[in-house]
N, C-alpha and C positions, 0 to 999 in steps of 0.2 A: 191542721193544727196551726192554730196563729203565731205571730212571733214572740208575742208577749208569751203564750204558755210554752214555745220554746226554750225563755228563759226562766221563769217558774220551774220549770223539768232538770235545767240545766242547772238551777240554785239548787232545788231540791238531790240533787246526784252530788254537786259537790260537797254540799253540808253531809251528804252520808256517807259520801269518802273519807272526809275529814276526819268525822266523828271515829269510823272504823281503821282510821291510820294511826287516832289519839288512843282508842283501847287498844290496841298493838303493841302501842309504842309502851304503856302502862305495864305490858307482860315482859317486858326484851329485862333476859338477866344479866347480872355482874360476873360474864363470864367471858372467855375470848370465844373467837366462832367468825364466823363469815356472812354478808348481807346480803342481798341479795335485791337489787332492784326495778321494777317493773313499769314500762308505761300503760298507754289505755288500752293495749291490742292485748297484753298480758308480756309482751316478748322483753327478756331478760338487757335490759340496757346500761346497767356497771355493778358489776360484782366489787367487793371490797373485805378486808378481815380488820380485826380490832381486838385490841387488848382485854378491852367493857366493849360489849354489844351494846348498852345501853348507852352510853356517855358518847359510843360512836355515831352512830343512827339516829339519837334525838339531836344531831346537832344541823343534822341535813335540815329539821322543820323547822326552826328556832335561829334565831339571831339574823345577822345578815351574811351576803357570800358576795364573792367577785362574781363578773358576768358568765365566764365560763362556767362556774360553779352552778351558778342560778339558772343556766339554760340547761343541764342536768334535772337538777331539782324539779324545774318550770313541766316535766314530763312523767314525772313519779307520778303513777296512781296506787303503787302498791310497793310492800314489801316483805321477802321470807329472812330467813336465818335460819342458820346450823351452830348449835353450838360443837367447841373442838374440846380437845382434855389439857391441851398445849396450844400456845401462839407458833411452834414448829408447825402442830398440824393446820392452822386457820391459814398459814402461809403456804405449805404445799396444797392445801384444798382451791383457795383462790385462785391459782396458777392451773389449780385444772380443772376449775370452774370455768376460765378466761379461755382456756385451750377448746372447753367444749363447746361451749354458748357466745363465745369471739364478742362478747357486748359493745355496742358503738362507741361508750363513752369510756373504757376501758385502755389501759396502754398496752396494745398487741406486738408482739414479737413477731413482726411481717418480714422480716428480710431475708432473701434466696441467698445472702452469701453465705458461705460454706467454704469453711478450711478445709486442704488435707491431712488428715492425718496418717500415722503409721499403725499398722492392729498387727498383733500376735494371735492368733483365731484359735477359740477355744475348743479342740479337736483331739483325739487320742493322738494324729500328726500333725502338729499343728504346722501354720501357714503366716511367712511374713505378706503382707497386702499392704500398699496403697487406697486409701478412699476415705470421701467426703461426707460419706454416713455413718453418724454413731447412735450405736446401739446399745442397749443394757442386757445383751450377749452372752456375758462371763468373760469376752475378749478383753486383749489388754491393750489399751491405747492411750499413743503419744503423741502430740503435737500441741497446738497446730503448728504447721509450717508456715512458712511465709509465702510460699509458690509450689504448686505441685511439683518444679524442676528440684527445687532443693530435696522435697521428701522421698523422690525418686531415687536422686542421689546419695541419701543416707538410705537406701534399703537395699541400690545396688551393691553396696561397700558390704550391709550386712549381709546379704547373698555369700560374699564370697568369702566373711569371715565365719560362718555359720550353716551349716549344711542342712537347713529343716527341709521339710516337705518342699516342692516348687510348685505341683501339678495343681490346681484346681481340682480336677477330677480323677480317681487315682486310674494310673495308667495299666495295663496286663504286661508291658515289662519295661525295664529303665531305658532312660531317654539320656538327652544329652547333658543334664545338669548332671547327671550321676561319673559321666566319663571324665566333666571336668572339673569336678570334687566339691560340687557346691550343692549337692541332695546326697541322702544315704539309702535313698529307692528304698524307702519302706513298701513300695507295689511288690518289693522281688525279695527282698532280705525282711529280718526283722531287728525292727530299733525299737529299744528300750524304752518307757518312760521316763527313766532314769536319765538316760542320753538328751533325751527331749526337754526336762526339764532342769537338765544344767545350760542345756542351749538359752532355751527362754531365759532363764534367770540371769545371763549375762547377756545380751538384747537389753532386755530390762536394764542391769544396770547399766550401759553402755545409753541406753536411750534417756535414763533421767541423771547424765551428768557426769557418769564414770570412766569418758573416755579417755581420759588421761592415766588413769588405773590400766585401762586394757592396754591402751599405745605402752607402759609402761611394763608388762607383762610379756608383750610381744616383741618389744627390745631385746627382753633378757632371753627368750628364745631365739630370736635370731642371731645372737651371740653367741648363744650355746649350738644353735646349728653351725658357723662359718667355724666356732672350733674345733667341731668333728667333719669340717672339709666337706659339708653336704653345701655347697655352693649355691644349689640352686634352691631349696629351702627356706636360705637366707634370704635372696633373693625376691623369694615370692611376700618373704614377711615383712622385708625392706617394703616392697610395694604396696603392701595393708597399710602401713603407719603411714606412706607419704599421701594414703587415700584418706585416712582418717584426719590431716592435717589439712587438707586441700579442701573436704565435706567441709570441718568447723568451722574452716575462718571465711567461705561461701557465705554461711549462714550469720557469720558474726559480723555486730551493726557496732551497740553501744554494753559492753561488761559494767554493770552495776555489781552482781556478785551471782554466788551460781545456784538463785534461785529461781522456781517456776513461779508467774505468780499474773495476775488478770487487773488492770489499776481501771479504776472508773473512775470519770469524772461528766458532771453535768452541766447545762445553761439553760434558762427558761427566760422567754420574753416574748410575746402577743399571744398568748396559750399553747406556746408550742417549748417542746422539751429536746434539746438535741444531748443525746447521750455519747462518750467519746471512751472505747476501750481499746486500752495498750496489753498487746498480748508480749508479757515478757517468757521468755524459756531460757532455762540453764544461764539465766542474769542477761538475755542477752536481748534486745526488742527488736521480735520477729515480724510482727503484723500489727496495723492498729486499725480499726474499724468505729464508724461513727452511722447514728442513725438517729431521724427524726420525725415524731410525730406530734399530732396535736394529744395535749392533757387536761383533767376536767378536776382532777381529785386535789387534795393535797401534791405541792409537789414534792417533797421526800417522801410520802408515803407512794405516790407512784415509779418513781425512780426505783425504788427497791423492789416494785411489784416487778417493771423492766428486768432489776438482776436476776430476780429470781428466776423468770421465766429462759432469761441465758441458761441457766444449769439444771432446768427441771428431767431434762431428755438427754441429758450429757454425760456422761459417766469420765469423761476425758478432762479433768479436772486437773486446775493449778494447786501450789502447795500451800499460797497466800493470795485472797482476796482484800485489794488496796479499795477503801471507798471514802468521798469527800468527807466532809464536817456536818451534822446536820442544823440546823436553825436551831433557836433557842426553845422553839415552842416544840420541837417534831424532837428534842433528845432522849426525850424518856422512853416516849413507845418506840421510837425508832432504834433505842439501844437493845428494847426486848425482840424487836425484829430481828438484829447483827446477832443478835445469841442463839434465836432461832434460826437464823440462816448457815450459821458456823454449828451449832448440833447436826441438823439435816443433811449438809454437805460434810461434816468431820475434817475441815480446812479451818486454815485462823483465816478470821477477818477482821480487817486490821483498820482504824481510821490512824491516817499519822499525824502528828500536832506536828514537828518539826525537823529537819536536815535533807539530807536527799530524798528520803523516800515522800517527805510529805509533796517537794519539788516535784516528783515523778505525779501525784496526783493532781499538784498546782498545774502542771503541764496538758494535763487531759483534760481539765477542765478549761483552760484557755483552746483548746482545742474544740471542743463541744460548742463555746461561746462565738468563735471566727466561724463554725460553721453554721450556727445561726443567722448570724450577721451576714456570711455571704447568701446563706437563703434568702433572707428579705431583700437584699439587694437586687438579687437575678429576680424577684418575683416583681421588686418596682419597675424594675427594668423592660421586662418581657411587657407588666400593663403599660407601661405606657406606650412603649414599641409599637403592641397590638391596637390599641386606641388611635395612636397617628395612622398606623396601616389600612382601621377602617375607614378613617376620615379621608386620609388619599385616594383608597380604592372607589370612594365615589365620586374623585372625581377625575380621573382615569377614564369612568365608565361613562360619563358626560348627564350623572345625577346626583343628586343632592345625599342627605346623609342617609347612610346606610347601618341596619340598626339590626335585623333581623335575615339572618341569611339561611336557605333551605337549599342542601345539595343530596343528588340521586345516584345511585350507582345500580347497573345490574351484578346479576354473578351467573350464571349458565355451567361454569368450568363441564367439561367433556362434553355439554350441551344436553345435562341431565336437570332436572328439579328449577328450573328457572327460578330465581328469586330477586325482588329488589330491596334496598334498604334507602333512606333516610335520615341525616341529622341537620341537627339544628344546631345555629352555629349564634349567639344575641349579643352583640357587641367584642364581636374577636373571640370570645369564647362557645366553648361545646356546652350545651344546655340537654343531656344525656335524657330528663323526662320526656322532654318534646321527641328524641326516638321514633320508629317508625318501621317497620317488616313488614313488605308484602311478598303473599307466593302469588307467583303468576297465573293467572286464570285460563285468559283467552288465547295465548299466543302456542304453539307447539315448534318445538325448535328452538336454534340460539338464534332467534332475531331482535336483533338488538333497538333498531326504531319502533317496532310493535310493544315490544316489551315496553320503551320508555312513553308512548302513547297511556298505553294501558295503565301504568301508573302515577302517570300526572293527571289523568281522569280521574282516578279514584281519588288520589290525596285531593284534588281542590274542589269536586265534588263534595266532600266530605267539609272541606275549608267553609262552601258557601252554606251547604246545611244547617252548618254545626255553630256558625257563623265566629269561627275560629278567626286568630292574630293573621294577618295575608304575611307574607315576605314583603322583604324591599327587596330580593334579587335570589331566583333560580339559577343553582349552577348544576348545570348537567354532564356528566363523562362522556365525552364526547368532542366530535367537530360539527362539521355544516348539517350533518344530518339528522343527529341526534336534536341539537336546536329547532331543526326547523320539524322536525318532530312534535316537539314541546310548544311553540308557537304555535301548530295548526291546534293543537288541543285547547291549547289555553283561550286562542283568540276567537277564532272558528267554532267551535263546542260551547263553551263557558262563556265564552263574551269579557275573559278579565287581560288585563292588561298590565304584566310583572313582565318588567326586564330580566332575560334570559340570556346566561352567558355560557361557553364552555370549554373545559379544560382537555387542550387533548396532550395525550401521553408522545414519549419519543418511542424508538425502538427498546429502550431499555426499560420502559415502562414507568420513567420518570416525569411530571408533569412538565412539559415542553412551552408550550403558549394558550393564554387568552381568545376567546373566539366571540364576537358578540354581534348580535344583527340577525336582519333577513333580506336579502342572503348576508350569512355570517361570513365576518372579515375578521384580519387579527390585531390585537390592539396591544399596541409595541409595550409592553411594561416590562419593564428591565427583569431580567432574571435573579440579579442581586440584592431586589429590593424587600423591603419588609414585606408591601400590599403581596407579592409574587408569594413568599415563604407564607405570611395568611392564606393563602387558598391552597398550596401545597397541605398544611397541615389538614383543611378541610378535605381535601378530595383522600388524602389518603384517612382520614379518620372516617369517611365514609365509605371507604374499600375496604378498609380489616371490618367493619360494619357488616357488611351486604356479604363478604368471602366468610365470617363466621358465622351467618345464618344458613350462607348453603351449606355451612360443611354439615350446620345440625339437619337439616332438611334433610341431604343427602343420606348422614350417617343411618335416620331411623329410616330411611325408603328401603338402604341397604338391609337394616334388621329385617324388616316387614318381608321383604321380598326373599330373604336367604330364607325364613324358617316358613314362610307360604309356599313356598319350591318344595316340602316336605311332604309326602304324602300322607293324609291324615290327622295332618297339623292345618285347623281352622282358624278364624281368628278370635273363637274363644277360646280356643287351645292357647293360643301363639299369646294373648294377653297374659291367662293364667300363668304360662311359661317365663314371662317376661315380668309378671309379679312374684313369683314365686323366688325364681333365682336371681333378675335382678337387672342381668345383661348378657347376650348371646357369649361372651365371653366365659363366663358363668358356668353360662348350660354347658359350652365344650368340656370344659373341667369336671364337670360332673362324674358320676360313678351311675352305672343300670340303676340300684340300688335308690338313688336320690330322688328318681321321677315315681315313686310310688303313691308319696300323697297328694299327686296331681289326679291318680288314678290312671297312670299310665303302664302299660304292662310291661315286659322285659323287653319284649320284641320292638314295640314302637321306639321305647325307651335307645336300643340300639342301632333302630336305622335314623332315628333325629341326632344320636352321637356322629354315627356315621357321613351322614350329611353336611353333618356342620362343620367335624375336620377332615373333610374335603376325601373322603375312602371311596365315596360312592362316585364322584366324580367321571364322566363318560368321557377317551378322550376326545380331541377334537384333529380336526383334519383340514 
């Protein structure tokens, strides 16, 4: 086909896209609902909700946009919708639209940080815990804290004002919390619900703000104990209340007053969004946490997508959500958003116009915007750093600029599945397509110069075939050997002529010195210098490289090989196995019962269980 009916083909598809976007767009109703949109592969690239479907989504083809906006748009080939009954529902739909289909141009909730909290565990005994994961359980949970040490420490104190469950697993008879008054050994005795749910109920209130009630309650009993001359009673209660003063003011920063409450505030500048929340508890600000991505959407309509997605999996909720002012254009729909978001979660949410509380969100906001700003900073900083680094590095290396860098690493670990890897490194930066895995063919054993033979033969084999980009400089892991290695292949073989350098490690496995030549000598470049830190970051970005392909290499040889050790297990079997349930771990968990619609009978059924957790096992000697 010629080029011209290329484009004929290619006009001809987009006028019918067009056409089938503009009757689309002619159907979408005056209803709220969620959008849903699509590039050329079909794959889901930004989910969105709206008040009007239609006033939302006809505005994507229509008018003009900023360039974030229009490089979204520039990839639409299509689009679906749901309508909702409520802007509640189009708002928790989006959020777990976003949660299942993660769209590129989407604002995801990526971050591993995790508070601890305190949980009440919802059990006929229940159980005070510690931990970082919440759940929609039935459990009752409180926090966050600000450090695991703190929430420790408020659950040791409630340990030993409160005698619930301690065991995790219940025990066949009482242990030591029971001798020293802090469990009621429900394993041996029997405790009340009753008992259990007056405990809870003062935890609770002790945990959302009531400690001053309790220290207050336990005064007046240790008073009443020192007047009937039970000394030591007193005593112990004395020591509750100096524990309950010593936990609060730990945890105590800044007293605004004694409410729970989550303050947001935001900054946006070169398409990117830095979000900044202050976790207040019991009036007092325990933790603040900040995050930043790039945004494509509206930015108040994404910003709230952001909150939403904080409290979709949360059940550990504050008593007031604080959030900024929104723009003049985003107040209307974004007020029916804070209505929907305050129905869904049953909290106020609150925009403040004025006094300290509004300060409390001027405050996160000024915080979200420094960390902006120190982002672009460190980010101008690092390119230019890395730009000088590359321009030094060549001439360090006694050549001219260096533009394109290509480093190798093997991995053998226990000297099983030999593998190499590859990256590409094009002007100080990692260029992740250019990538590259190879498993080892010809070599048996961990030998390390064969290995890097064998794969500088294939890559620039492949280089002059394919008549791909060459390097301006091979670095290889390695010293004199590994180079001269890569020299005989390069020069000798191929006939090409790429400067080849190599990093060899210390005993601690940190990169030590520059190696370049034949025979390779060491070329002094200072340890504290930028060029040094650029090929550090290279050679280790191409060691978690090569060490994460053996371990997948390894892990399926391990599969392959446990359930082919199986008598009667082939590897249509072993596939079917492996589609059916998913992962050897899988199968171990299974039950006789499960291997039936593979067509496997009871007996196989029980020596492939057996095998695999380890029963059958012969010893060794």
């Amino acid at each position: 086909m010629t080029d011209l009916e290329h484009e004929h083909e290619d006009a001809a598809v987009r006028e019918q896209r067009l056409e089938m976007i503009k009757h689309k767009l002619s159907l979408l109703p005056d209803k709220p609902g969620c959008y849903i949109m699509k590039n050329r592969e079909g794959t889901i690239i930004y989910v969105g909700k709206a008040k009007v479907l239609k006033n939302r989504v006809r505005s994507y083809f229509t008018g003009s946009h900023s360039a974030k906006t229009q490089k979204l748009v520039s990839e639409i080939r299509d689009f679906e919708y749901i309508i909702t009954s409520s802007n509640m529902e189009a708002l928790i739909l989006e959020c777990n639209l976003i949660k299942q289909h993660h769209p590129r141009y989407n604002v995801l909730l990526k971050d591993d940080k995790t508070f601890p909290y305190i949980k009440i565990t919802h059990e006929a005994q229940p159980r005070l815990e510690v931990t970082r994961r919440v759940y929609k359980d039935k459990g009752k949970y409180f926090g966050p804290y600000p450090n695991a040490f703190a929430a420790q420490q408020t659950k040791k104190l409630l340990d030993r004002l409160y005698p619930l469950r301690k065991c995790k697993t219940m025990p066949d008879k009482v242990c030591l919390y029971y001798h020293i008054g802090q469990c009621l050994a429900p394993c041996e005795y029997e405790v009340s619900a009753e008992t259990n749910e007056r405990m809870v109920q003062e935890i609770s209130r002790f945990l959302n703000g009531g400690h001053d009630v309790i220290k207050e309650e336990l005064t007046t009993k240790m008073l009443a104990a020192a007047e009937e001359l039970n000394f030591e009673r007193a005593k112990e209660l004395r020591d509750h209340i100096m524990s309950i003063d010593a936990v609060m003011e730990k945890q105590k920063i800044n007293a605004v007053d004694a409410q729970d409450r989550d303050v947001f505030g935001y900054a946006v500048d070169k398409g990117w969004m830095a979000v900044h929340i202050q976790y207040m508890r019991q009036g007092k600000l325990i933790e603040r946490h900040v995050s930043l991505f790039p945004y494509y959407g509206d930015e108040y309509s994404d910003f709230m997508t952001y909150v939403t997605q904080v409290y979709i999996d949360n059940p550990a909720l504050p008593k007031e959500i604080f959030l900024p002012e929104p723009s003049e254009q985003a107040e209307t729909e974004e007020k029916d958003v804070r209505e929907a978001l305050e129905s869904w979660l049953k909290v106020k949410v609150h925009i403040p116009q004025r006094g300290l509380k509004k300060q409390m969100v001027d405050m996160a906001k000024d915080n979200a915007r420094n960390a902006l700003e120190e982002k672009f900073r460190l980010v101008e900083r690092d390119e230019s750093r890395t730009t000088k680094a590359v321009e030094n590095l060549g001439e360090w290396l006694g050549m001219g600029k260096i533009r394109r860098i290509e480093a190798f690493d093997n991995s053998n670990i226990q000297g099983t599945n030999p593998v190499s890897a590859m990256v590409v490194f094009v002007d100080g930066k990692p260029d992740r397509k250019e990538y590259r895995k190879y498993k080892v063919k010809t070599v048996v054993g961990p030998d390390d110069y064969e290995t890097m033979r064998e794969v500088i033969r294939r890559r620039y084999e492949r280089v002059l075939k394919d008549n791909l980009t060459m390097p301006d400089l091979i670095v290889v892991d390695g010293g004199k050997g590994q180079i001269s290695a890569a020299v005989d292949v390069l020069e000798n073989e191929l006939g090409l002529f790429i400067p080849i350098c190599g990093l060899v490690k210390d005993a601690k496995h940190k990169t030590a010195q520059l190696m370049m030549g034949d025979p390779a000598e060491v070329i002094p470049l200072p340890r504290d210098s930028q060029e040094f830190y650029l090929l550090q970051r290279i050679q280790d970005e191409v060691h978690r490289f090569a060490i994460t392909f053996h371990r997948e290499t390894r892990a399926k040889s391990m599969v392959v090989s446990q359930l082919d050790a199986i008598p009667g297990i082939g590897e249509k079997r072993r596939k079917a196995l492996l589609k059916h349930f998913g992962s050897v771990r899988k199968i171990k968990e299974a039950e006789v019962q499960d291997f039936k619609p593979l067509g496997i009978g009871e007996k196989l059924a029980s020596e492939i269980l057996k095998a695999l957790q380890g029963e059958a096992a012969a010893p060794q000697e």
